[in-house]
Structure formats: C-alpha cells, structure tokens
C-alpha positions in Angstrom: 111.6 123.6 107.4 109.5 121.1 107.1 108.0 118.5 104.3 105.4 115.4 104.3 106.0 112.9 102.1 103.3 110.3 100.3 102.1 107.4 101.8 104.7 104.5 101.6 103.1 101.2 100.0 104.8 99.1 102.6 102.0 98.3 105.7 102.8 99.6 108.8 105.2 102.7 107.4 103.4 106.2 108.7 101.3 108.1 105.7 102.9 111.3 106.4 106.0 112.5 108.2 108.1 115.4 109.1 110.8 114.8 106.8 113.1 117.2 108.5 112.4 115.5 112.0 113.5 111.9 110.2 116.8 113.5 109.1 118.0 115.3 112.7 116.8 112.0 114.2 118.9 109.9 113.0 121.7 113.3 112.5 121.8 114.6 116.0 123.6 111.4 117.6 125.8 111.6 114.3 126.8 115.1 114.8 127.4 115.0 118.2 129.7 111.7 117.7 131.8 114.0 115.2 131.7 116.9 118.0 132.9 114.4 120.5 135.9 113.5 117.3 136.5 117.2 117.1 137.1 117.9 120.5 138.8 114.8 120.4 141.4 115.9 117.8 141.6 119.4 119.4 142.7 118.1 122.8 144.8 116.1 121.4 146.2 118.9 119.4 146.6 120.9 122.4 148.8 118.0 124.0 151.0 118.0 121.1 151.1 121.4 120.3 152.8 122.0 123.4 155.9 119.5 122.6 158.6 120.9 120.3 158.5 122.0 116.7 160.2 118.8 115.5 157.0 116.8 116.9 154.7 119.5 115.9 156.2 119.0 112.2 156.6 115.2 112.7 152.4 114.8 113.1 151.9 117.3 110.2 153.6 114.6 108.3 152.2 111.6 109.5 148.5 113.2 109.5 149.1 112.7 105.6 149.0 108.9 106.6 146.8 108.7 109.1 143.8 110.3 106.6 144.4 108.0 104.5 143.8 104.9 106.2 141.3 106.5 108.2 139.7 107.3 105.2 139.6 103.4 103.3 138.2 102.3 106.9 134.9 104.5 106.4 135.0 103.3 102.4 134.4 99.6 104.1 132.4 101.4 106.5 130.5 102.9 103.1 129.8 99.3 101.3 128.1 98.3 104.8 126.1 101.2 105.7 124.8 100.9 101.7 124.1 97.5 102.0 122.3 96.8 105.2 120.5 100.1 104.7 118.7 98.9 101.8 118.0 95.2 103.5 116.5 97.1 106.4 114.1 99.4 104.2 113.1 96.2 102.9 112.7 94.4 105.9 114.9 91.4 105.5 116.9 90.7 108.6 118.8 87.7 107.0 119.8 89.9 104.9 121.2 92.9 106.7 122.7 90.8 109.6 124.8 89.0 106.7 125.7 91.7 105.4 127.4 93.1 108.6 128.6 89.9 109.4 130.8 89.6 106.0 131.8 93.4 106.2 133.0 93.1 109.0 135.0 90.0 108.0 136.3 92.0 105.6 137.1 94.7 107.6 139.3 92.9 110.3 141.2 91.4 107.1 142.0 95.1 105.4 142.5 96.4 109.0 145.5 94.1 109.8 146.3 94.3 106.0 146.7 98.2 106.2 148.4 97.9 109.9 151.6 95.5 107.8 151.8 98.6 105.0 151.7 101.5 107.1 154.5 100.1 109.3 156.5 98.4 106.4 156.5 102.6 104.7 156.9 104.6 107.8 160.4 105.7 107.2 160.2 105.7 103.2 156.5 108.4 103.9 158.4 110.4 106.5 161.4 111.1 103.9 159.1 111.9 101.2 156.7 114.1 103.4 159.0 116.1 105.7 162.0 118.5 104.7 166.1 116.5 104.6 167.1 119.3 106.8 165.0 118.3 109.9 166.0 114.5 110.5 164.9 114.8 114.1 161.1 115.4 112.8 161.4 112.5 110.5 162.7 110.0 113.3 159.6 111.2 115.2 157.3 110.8 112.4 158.5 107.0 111.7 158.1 105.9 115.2 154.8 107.6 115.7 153.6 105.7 112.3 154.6 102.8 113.6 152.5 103.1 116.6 149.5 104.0 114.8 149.6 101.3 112.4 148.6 99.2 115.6 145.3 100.9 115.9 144.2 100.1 112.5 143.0 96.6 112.8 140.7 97.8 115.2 139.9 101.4 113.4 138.5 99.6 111.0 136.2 97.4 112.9 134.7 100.4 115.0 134.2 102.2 111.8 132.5 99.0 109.8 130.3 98.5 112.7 129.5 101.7 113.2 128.1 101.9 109.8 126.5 98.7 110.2 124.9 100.5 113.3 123.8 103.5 111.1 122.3 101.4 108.5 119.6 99.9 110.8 119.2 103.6 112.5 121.0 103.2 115.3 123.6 106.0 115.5 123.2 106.8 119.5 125.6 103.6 120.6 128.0 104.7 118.7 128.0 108.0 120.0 128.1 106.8 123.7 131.1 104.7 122.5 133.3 106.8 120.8 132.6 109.7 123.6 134.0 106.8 126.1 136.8 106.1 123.5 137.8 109.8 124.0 138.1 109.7 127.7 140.2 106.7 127.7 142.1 108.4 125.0 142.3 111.9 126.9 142.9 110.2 129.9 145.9 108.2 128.3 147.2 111.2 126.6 147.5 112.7 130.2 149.3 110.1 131.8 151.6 109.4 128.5 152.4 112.5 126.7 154.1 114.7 129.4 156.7 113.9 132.1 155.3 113.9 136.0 154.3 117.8 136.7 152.6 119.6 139.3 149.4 121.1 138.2 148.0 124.3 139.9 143.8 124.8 139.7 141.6 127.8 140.6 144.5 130.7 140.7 146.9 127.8 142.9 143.9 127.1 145.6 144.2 123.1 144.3 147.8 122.0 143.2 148.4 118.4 142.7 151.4 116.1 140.7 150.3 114.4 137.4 152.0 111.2 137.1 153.5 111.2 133.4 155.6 108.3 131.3 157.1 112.0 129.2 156.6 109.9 126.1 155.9 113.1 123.8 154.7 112.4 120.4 155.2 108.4 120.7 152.8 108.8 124.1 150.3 110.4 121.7 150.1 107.8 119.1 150.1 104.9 121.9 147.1 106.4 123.6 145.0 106.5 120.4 146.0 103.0 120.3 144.7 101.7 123.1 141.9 103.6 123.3 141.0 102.1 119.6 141.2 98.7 120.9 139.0 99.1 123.9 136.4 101.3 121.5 136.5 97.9 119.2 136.0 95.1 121.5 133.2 97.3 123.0 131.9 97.4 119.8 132.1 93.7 119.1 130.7 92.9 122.3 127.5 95.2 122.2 126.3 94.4 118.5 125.4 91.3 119.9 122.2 92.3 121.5 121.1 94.5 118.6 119.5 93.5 115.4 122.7 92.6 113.6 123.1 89.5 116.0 126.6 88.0 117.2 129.9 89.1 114.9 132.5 87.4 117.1 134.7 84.7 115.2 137.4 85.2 112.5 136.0 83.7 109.1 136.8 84.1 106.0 134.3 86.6 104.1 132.3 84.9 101.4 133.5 85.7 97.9 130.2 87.2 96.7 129.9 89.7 99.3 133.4 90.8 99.0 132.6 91.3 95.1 129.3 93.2 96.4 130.8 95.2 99.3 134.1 96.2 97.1 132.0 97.1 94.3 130.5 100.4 96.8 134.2 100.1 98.8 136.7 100.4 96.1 135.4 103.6 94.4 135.3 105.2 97.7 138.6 104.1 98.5 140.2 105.3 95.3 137.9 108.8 96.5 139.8 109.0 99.6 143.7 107.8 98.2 143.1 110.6 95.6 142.1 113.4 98.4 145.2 112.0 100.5 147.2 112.3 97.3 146.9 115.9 96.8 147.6 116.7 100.6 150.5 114.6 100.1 151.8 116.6 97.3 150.5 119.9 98.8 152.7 118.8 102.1 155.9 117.8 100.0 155.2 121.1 97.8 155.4 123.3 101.4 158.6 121.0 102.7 160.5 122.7 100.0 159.9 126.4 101.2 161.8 128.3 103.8 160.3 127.5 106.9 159.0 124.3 105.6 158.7 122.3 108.9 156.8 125.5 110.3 154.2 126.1 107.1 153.5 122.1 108.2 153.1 122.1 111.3 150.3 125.1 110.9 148.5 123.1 108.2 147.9 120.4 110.9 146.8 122.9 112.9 144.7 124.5 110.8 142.9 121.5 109.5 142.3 120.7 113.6 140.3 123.9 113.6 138.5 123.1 110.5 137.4 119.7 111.5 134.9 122.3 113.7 133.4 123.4 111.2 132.9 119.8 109.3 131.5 118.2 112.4 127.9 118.9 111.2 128.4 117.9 107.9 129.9 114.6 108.2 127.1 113.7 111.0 124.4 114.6 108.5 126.4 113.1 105.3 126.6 109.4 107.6 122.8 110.4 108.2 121.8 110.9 104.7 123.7 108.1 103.3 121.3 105.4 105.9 118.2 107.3 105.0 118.7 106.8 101.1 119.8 103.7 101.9 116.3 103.0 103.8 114.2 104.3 101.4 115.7 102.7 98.1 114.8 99.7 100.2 111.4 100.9 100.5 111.5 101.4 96.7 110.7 105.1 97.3 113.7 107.2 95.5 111.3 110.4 96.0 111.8 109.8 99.3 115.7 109.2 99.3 115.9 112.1 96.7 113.8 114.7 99.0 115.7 113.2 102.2 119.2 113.8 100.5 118.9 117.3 99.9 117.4 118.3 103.2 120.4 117.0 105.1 122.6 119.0 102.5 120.6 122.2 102.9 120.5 122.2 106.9 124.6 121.3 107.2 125.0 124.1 104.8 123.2 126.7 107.5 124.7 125.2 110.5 128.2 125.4 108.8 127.8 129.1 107.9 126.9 129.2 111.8 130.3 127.9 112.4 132.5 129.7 110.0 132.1 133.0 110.6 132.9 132.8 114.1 136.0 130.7 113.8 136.7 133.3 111.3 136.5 136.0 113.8 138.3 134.4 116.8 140.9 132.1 114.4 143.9 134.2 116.3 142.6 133.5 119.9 142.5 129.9 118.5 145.5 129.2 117.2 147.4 130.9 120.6 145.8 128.8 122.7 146.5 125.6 120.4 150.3 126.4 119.5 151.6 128.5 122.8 154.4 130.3 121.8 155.6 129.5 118.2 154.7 133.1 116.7 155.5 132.4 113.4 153.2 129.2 113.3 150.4 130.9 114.4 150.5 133.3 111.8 150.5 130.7 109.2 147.6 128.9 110.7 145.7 131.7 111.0 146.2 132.7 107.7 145.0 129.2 106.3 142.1 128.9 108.2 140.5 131.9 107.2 140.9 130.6 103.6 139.0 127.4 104.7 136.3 129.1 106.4 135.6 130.9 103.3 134.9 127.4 101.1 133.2 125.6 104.1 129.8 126.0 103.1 130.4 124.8 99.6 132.1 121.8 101.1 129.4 120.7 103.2 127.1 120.5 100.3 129.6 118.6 98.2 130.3 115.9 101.7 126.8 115.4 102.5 125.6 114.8 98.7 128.5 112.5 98.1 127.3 110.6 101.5 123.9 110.2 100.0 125.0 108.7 96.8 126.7 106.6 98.3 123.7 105.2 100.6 122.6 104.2 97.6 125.6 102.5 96.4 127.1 104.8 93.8 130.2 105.9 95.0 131.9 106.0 91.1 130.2 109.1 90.5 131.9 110.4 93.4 135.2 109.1 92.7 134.9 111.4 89.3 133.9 114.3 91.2 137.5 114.3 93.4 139.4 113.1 90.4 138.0 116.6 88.3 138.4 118.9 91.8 141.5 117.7 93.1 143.2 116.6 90.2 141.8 118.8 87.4 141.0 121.9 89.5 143.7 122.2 92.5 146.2 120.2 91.3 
C-alpha cells in the first residue's frame, strides 16, 4: 500500500513521497532491534528454563518488577523522542541537541533513583508476589532483584538515548548496539548461568567443556547487568559524533525541561505502573491457587513467546511516535495523522502473520523452552493461545498509543489503560 502526500511548505522537503516507504524506513531497524530483544528474552528464557522450578517461579515474580521499571525508562525515553522529534521537523538543532542533553540528565538521575527502590523492596515484592509455601523461590527472587537493580542506571540511559536517536531518524545504531548488547549478554549467560559441562556438537563429532561460574538464576541477572553497562557507555560514547553532539558530564537537568519532559514522562509512567499493577495482582491472584508457583512460572513463559508476536508492533509504535513527532514539527498533522495509521495498519498484518503460527506450534514451543516440567507446559500453552487470539487488537492499540505520544499526548493514553485494565480486566 502506498500514499503521496501534498507538498510540504518547508523548502527543500520532497513534493511527494511514498508514505509507506517513510514508515518501514525508519520501522525496519526498529523491528529488527525488538527481534534481536525477543530472541534476546527467549535465549535467555531457555537458560533459565532449564534451572529448577523454584528459579523458574522466582523470575515469574521478579518479571513483575522488571516491567515496570523497564517500562518508566521508555516513559523518559517517550518525553525525548516527543521532544526532539518536533525540534528536528522544524529544523532547530539547538533545540533538539538540548533537549537530549537534559533528558538524558534526567534519565541518569531516575535511573540510579529507581536502582535505590528496587533494591530497598526486593524482599517486601518477592513476599507479596510469590506463594508463603515456596520460601526457596522467594530467596531467589530477592537476590536476583537485587542484581537487576544495578542495570537500571544504565537501562535508562540506553533507552533515553535511544529515543533521542529515533527522534532525529536514526534507529540503525541502535539496532547494531543492542544486537552487540545481546552477544555480550548471551555470551555472559553461558559462562555464568551453568556449572563447567561438556558440550557434544553434530551427533558427538565436536565435544568440548564449557567453562561455567554455576551461578543459576543470580548468573542470569548479573549478565544482563553487565551487558547494560557496556550497551550504555557505548551509547554515551557514539552520540557524540551524531547530531545530538557530546552528552558526557553529570549536570543537573534544568528545571524547565524537567517540567517539559515530565509533562509527556509522567502520564506515561503512570501508563506503565498501572499495566504493571494489574500483572502484579493477576500474579498474587495465581499465587493463591494449587500449583501456584507452576501457573507462574508458565505466565513468564508464555509472555516470552508473546513478546514474538509484539516485536513488530513496538518497532513500528517507536517508528510512528518519531514520524508524528517530525511532522507536527513541520506543522503538517495530515501528515502525522496519515503516517500514524499506516504504521498501525501494517503491524496489524504482520502480527496476524505471527499469531497463527505460534498458535499452531505453541506446544513444540513451550517443550523446547521448559524441558521436562509437564504440567508447566500445559499451562503455558494454554495461555498463549489465549494471547494469540487478542494480538492483533493489541498491536493497533500499542502503535496508536506510540503515535500519540510523538506528539506529546500521552494523558489520553494513560485513560485508555486506566478504563482496559482497571475498568475492563480488573
């Protein structure tokens, strides 16, 4: 499908243009950065999966937490993409270069903020989330916490540039990035997770010993962390010869631009502390049944799989949100309007391309995720086939909400969760 849109007043800007070619430009590195996170999240689901159900049940718990403040990173990550998006339809460099250079001032402040909560409420969140009877999953699920709360300083810096990155239409560094994030992270997970083994290849034609710390679950959470770190000071270090200029040195944000940026974060944040909310109380709600540590461990699991068939969708949504961004600085909202819903309307096909067939082969999935824990892979099988049914509808409802927030309305939004998740599941 294709679309031309009017002549833009702004000199230099082409009269015509293939408005589906301007969305997968600036989508395709996008969705192949949230493959890379997929696979990412798979492989790493695949190392855990193959450590005991108490570990299995102990990262069910903490994913709860680990959403969360994933999520209020990419709500900074919102306020810069919205911002410097509309200074770089407009042309102004000053502009956009301060606005990365504040947000990601404020970033590195909420980062380290966020790192001091999420370890201060490890053990209070793994006794809410996980069932009394299974104190060895809740041990696991407080030290692992408190391992990931050292990645989230730098979380939050690779997600606010990142943004920053998307707003002047770059979103091909970040893909090369994250994808050498993951190998340090896969790599790591290797070396951490399991105790030294000998590995057989090609039917036992190459056998060779893996070196391994046998760190289990708390090898897990310390790879992410490194691999974070390195991902950020990468980050900080290549911006620097882009457009946004030089965002080394720890300043104090300026108070009008932390009015500014909170004004598109904070909606977005409460958005994301609502949706964590409910799969809070949804995972408290399945601690209580028989088999509780089991029915969490597959919703884990399950929402592994899932994050498959989002991958499109949250490429696209990022893309969306920078192209209305863009063309709000252009003063063209017929543009940003006509963008918007071309982005929604392609993630919807290639989502329905996804779904069925992770319908279809969800058993062959889950086996080769969970080894053998029987009664876990039914359960996850079961859920995801209820997921793949609503994943259309969901990539709609993700890549609209990412184009209203390019343009800085993320309140709207926050209404939209509060009615669904509150009002509707709930």
């Amino acid at each position: 499908m294709s679309t031309v849109v009017e002549a833009l007043d702004e000199p230099g800007i082409v009269a015509s243009e293939n408005a589906t070619a301007v969305v997968w430009k600036l989508a395709w590195p996008a969705v192949v950065l949230n493959s890379l996170q997929v696979v990412n999240q798979l492989l790493d689901r695949g190392f855990i999966g193959h450590l005991s159900t108490d570990a299995l049940t102990a990262h069910g718990g903490a994913i709860n937490v680990m959403f969360l403040m994933f999520s209020l990173a990419v709500a900074v990550a919102t306020g810069a993409t919205a911002l410097v998006s509309r200074a770089f339809g407009a042309q102004s460099p000053s502009e956009y270069r301060l606005a990365s250079r504040q947000s990601i001032r404020i970033a590195i402040f909420c980062g380290f903020l966020m790192a001091g909560v999420t370890a201060a409420s490890a053990s209070i969140v793994a006794h809410t989330v996980l069932p009394a009877n299974d104190p060895d999953a809740i041990h696991l699920m407080t030290r692992f916490v408190l391992v990931y709360s050292t990645s989230l300083p730098a979380i939050y810096v690779i997600q606010t540039l990142a943004g920053s990155l998307r707003g002047i239409g770059d979103t091909k560094s970040p893909m090369f990035i994250s994808g050498f994030q993951i190998l340090i992270h896969m790599t790591l997970n290797c070396l951490l997770v399991f105790p030294t083994h000998k590995v057989g290849m090609f039917g036992g034609l190459v056998n060779f010993t893996l070196p391994g710390a046998g760190m289990g679950l708390i090898g897990a959470g310390t790879a992410l962390s490194v691999s974070a770190w390195v991902s950020a000071i990468i980050y900080l270090s290549f911006v620097s010869k882009t457009p946004l200029g030089n965002l080394w040195g720890l300043h104090l944000p300026q108070v009008q631009w932390v009015v500014r940026i909170l004004r598109i974060a904070l909606p977005a944040a409460l958005m994301a502390t609502l949706r964590v909310l409910s799969l809070t109380t949804f995972t408290i709600v399945l601690a209580m049944v028989p088999n509780g540590s089991i029915a969490i461990g597959a919703m884990s699991t399950a929402f592994a799989i899932e994050a498959v068939m989002n991958m499109p969708s949250f490429g696209l949504s990022a893309a969306a949100g920078a192209l209305v961004g863009q063309s709000l600085g252009m003063k063209r909202p017929d543009r940003a309007e006509k963008l918007g819903w071309i982005a929604a309307h392609h993630g919807a096909l290639v989502t329905l391309s996804l779904a069925g067939p992770i319908y279809l082969l969800s058993p062959t999935i889950a086996r080769i995720l969970l080894g053998d824990k029987p009664d876990m892979i039914v359960q996850t099988i079961t859920l995801l086939r209820y997921l793949c049914v609503t994943e259309v509808l969901f990539a709609y409802a993700m890549i609209v909400i990412g184009a209203m927030q390019g343009a800085g309305d993320t309140v709207r939004p926050m209404w939209i969760s509060i009615f669904s998740l509150w009002g509707l599941r709930a």
